[in-house]
N, C-alpha and C positions, 0 to 999 in steps of 0.2 A: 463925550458926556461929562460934563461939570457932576461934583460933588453934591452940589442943591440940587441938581436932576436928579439925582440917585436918591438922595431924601424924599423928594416932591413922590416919584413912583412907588418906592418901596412907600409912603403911607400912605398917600389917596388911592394907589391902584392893588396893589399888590396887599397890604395889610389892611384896609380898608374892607376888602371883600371878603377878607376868611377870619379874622380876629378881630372879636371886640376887647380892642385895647384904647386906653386913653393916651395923649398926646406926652406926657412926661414920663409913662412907660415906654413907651414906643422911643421917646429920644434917648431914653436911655440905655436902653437894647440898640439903640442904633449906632451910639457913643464907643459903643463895645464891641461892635462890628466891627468899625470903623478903624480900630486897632490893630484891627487880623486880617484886613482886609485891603490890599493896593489896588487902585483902579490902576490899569496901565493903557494909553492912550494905543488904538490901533496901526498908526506911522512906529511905534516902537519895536513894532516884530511885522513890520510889512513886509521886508526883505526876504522872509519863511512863510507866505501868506502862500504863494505857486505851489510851491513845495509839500506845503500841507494839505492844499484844494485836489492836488494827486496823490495823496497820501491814504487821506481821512476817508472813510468808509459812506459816512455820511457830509455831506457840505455843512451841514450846519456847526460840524462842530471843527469847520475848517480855524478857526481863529485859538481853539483851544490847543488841533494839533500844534500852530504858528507858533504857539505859546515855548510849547514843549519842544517844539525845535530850536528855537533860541536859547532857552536856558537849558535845555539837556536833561528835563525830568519827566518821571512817567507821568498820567494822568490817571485821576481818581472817578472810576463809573460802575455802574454795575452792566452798562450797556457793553452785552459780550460782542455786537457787531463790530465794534473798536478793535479787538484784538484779531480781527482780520486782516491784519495788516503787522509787520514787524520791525519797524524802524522805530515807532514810541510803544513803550511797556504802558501798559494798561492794567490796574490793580481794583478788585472789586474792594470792596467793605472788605469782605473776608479775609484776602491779601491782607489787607493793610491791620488787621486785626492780629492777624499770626505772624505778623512783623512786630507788633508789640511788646 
């Protein structure tokens, strides 16, 4: 998924249904995302993609384990069925709050 798909969703579908916001707020909040934010193509941690589909507690969030197996960082949920599992550290808010 290209960068203008990520634009097109997040405002027709996603901001579209739950904020009334106008189109040069919206792009400018997007502008600012966009900064903190790397898309990374799914071929980039394919290699960790197995690895994670037997990892992850849930499949859905097989692509985030992938993530975290490649670069070697914990992931940020409050979803406790994640840390059923001990190969990726899983930090809620909280964690990451009393890290601060």
């Amino acid at each position: 998924m290209d960068a203008q798909s990520v634009d097109h969703i997040l405002k027709n579908v996603v901001l579209g249904k739950h904020f009334d916001i106008n189109n040069d707020s919206f792009d400018h909040y997007l502008n600012e995302l966009k900064d903190s934010i790397q898309l990374i193509k799914r071929i980039d941690y394919s290699d960790f993609l197995v690895d994670a589909m037997l990892l992850s507690p849930d499949e859905k969030d097989a692509d985030f384990f992938a993530l975290c197996l490649k670069n070697s960082c914990p992931i940020w949920s409050n979803d406790l069925t994640l840390k059923k599992q001990e190969k990726i550290k899983v930090l809620t808010t909280k964690e990451i709050i009393l890290l601060l």
